[in-house]
N, C-alpha and C positions, 0 to 999 in steps of 0.2 A: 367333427361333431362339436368339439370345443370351440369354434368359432362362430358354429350358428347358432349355439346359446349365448353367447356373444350378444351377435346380433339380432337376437329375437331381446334379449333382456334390452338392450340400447333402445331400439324399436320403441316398445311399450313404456320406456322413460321418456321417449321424446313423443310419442303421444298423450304420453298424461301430464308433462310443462302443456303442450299446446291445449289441450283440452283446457287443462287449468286458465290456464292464461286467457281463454275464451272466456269461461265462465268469471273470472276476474277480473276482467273489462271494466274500464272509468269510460264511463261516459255522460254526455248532456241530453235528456229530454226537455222538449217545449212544448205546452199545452195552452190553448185559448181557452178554455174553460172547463169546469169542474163541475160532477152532478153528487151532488150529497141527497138520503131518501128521497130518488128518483128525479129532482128538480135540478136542471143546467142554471146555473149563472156562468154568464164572462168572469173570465177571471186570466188574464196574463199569467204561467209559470212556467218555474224552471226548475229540472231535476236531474242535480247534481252527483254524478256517485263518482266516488275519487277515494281509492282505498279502502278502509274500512267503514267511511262516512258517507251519510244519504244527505243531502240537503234539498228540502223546499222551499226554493224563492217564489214570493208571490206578488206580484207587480200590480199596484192599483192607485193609476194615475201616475206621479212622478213620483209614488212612496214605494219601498222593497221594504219585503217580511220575509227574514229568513228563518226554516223550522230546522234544524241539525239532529239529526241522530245517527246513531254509533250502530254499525251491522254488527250483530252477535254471531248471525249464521247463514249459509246461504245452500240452498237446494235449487239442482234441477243441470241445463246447459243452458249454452246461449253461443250464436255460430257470429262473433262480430262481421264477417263476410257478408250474412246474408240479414243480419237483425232478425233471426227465426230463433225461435227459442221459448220458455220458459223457466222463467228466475223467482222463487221468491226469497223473501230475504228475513229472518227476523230481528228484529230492529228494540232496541232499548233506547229511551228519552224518560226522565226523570219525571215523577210525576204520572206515569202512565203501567199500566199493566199491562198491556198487550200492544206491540203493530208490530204489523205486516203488510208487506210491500211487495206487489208482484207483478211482474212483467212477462207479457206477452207477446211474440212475434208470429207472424203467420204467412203462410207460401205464399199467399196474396198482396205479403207489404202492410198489412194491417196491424197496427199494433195498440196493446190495451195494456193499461197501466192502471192501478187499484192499489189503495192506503188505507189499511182499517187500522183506526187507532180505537182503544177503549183504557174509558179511566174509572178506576174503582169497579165497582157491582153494575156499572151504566152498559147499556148495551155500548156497541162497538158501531162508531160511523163507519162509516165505508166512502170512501174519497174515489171518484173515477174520474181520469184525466181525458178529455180527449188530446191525442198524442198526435203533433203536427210535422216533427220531425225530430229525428235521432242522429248525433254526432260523436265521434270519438276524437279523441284528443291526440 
């Protein structure tokens, strides 16, 4: 009996590194363009997450913009195997009250990425990526 509580406790520490380690994922998104209330523009980016940090590169012409914030929290899974999942993240950048960032995966291979940021009393944009492909590092 003492060794299969053992091995039931080893078990469930090594599915919750891996779990963890899923849902802990660095990885790269790219997106052609961006729709803010409801209207697409092109827009080149790139979406960085590497440790605690989110970054949005945004590529227009031969100029990059990069936006950096610091993840606070993060809720939900994400299966790096299959990019199926739901992640959101809340995110602190100075200057701002609120964002949130959230990722989506689907059985289908479809995926949707969303950035609402809001500052002061102003409602909150909501940024949605079209997502062209996803990489891990």
């Amino acid at each position: 009996m003492y060794y299969l509580y053992k091995i039931i406790t080893l078990s469930l520490f090594l599915f919750t590194i891996n779990l963890s380690a899923q849902t802990q994922s660095n990885y790269t998104l790219e997106s052609n363009q961006v729709s803010v209330f409801e209207k697409s523009k092109p827009l080149t980016s790139t979406i960085l997450k590497t440790g605690n940090i989110l970054k949005w590169e945004q590529h227009v012409d031969n100029t990059s913009n990069t936006i950096e914030y610091t993840i606070t929290n993060i809720t939900g899974n994400w299966n790096a195997n299959t990019s199926q999942g739901q992640l959101t993240y809340s995110l602190s950048k100075s200057g701002f009250t609120s964002v949130i960032f959230t990722l989506k995966g689907t059985e289908s291979g479809a995926l949707e990425a969303t950035l609402s940021v809001q500052e002061g009393d102003n409602p909150a944009l909501q940024y949605t990526f079209n997502i062209t492909n996803i990489s891990y590092p």
